[in-house]
N, C-alpha and C positions, 0 to 999 in steps of 0.2 A: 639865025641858028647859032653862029658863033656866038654870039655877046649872051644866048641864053646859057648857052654851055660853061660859058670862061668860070661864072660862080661857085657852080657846083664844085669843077676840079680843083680849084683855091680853097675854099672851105677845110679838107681831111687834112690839108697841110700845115693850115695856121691848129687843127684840131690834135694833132699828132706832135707841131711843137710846143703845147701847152703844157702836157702832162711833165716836159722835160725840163722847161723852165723851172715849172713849179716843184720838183725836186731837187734840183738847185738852191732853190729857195731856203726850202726845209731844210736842206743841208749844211748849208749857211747858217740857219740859225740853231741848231744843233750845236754847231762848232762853238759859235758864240754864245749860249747858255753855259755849255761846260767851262769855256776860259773863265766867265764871269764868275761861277761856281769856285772854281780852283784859285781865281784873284782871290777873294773874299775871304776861304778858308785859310789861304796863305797868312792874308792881314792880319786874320786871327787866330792863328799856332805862333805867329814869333811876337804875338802881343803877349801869348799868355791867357787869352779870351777874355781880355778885359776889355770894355767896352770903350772909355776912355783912350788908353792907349792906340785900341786899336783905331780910334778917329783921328787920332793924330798921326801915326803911320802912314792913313790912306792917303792925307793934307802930301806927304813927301812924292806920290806918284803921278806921273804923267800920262798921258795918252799912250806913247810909245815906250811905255816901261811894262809893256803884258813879256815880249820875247824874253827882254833880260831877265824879269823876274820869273819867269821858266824855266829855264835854262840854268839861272844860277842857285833856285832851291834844289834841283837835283842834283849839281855840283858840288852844291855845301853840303848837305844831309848824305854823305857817300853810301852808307850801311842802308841806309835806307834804302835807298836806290838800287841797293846790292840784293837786296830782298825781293824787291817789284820787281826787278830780273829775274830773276830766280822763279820767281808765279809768272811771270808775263812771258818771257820767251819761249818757253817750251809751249804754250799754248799757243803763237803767234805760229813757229813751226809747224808743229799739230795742224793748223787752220790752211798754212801752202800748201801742207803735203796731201790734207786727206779731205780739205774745204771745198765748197762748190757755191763760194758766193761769187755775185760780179764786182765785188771790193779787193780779191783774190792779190792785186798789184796792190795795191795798199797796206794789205798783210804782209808783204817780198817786202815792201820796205819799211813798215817797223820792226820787220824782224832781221832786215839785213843792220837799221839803226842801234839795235838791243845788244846784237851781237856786237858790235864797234863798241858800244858803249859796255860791254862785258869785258872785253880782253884790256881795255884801255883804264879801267878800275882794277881789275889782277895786274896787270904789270903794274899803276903806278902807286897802288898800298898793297902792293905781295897778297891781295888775296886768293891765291892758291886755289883755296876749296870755293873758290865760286862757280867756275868751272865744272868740275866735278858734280856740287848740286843742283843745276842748270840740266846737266845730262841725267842724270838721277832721276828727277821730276819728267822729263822727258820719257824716260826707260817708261817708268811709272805711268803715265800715259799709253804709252803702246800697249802695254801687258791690261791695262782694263780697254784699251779698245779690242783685244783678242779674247775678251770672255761676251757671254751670249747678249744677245738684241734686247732679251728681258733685261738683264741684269741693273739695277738701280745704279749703281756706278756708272757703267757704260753710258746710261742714258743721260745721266748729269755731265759726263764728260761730253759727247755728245750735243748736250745743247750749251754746255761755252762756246765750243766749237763755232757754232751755229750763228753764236752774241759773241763773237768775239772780239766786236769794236766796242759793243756796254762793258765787257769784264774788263777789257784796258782802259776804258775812262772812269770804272766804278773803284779801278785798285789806282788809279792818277790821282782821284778824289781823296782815294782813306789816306795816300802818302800825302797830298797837299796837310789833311788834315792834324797828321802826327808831326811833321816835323818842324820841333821850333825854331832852329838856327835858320837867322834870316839868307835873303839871297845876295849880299853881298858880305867879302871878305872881312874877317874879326881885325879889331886893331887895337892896340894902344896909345895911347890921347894922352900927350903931358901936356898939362896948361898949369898957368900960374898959378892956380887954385886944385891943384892937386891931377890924379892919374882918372880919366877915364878909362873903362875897360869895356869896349861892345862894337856895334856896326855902323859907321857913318851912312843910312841911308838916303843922304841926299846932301849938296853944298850949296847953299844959297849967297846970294852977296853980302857977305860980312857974318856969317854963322854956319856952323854944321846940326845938321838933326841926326842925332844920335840915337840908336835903341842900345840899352846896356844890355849886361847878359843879364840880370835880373829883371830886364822885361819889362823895363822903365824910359821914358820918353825923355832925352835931355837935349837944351839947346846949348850948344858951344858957340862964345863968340870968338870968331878967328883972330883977331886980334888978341888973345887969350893962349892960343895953342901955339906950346913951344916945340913940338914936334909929334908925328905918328908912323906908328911902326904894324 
């Protein structure tokens, strides 16, 4: 009687961790279709969309060049960034305040990351009115969620709400896609053979690969560069 039994009660438990796994899963690959997306467009906004360039760009990246290269196109493109704030946090708020996903902790903290990343771009380029249009868009928000359940606005606001992890990785996307200043700092290159002007993206043994600011692929040999600034 026992040993008929033990099966049946094992069964609903390996049945009930399955579905959970396998959301994991999909979640996982979620995450990594979008990074792959936003690498790729990146290659190709500080190539200039040129096909060439941008194969030789990809030659300078490594496995664990996704973080840096995320982090430092938001950091270089400020204005940029300044904008996707401005659309993205007030609706990230919107989504704690009035949302009913089970992502809800997820939401708390892109929108606790937005706001840090808000006041820490007004203090360190005086942008003043970002602030201001951040809360704006927000107001802006409230006043159509206070008009009726028909109302065509309401209901579009309504379903970001609803997607509001697709609206933040569809407006990641359009920024990957506009911004061409690479993800690492602009420099100055004196070598013997005159002044480069662009981004060292990568230093290999005995050369630098270079993108200039016109969006051209150049190899420095170190032995050449008399200083960078």
């Amino acid at each position: 009687m026992t040993d008929a039994h033990t099966p049946r009660h094992a069964a609903p438990a390996a049945e009930t961790t399955r579905p959970a796994a396998s959301g994991v899963t999909i979640g996982a690959a979620q995450v990594a279709a979008w990074g792959f997306a936003f690498l790729l467009l990146r290659v190709f906004a500080v190539s200039g969309y040129d096909w060439d360039t941008a194969f030789l760009v990809s030659t300078t990246l490594g496995m664990d060049d996704g973080l840096a290269l995320m982090f430092g196109s938001f950091m270089s493109n400020y204005l940029l960034t300044a904008v996707l704030l401005i659309c993205v946090v007030p609706l990230l708020i919107a989504a704690v305040r009035w949302g009913t996903s089970d992502y809800q902790w997820v939401f708390a903290l892109l929108m606790t990351l937005g706001v840090v990343i808000l006041w820490a771009l007004t203090s360190s380029y005086r942008l003043w009115w970002l602030p201001p249009a951040t809360l704006a868009v927000f107001v802006g928000l409230l006043l159509v969620r206070r008009l009726s359940e028909k109302n065509r606005a309401r209901r579009t606001v309504a379903r970001a709400m609803a997607r509001v992890g697709l609206v933040v990785g569809l407006a990641t996307i359009l920024f990957a896609a506009l911004a061409q200043t690479p993800w690492v700092p602009h420099e100055v290159i004196k070598t013997t053979d005159g002044t480069v002007r662009g981004y060292v993206l990568s230093v290999d043994s005995g050369y630098l690969n270079v993108l200039t600011e016109d969006h051209e692929f150049v190899i420095v040999l170190s032995t050449d560069v008399l200083s960078r600034e």
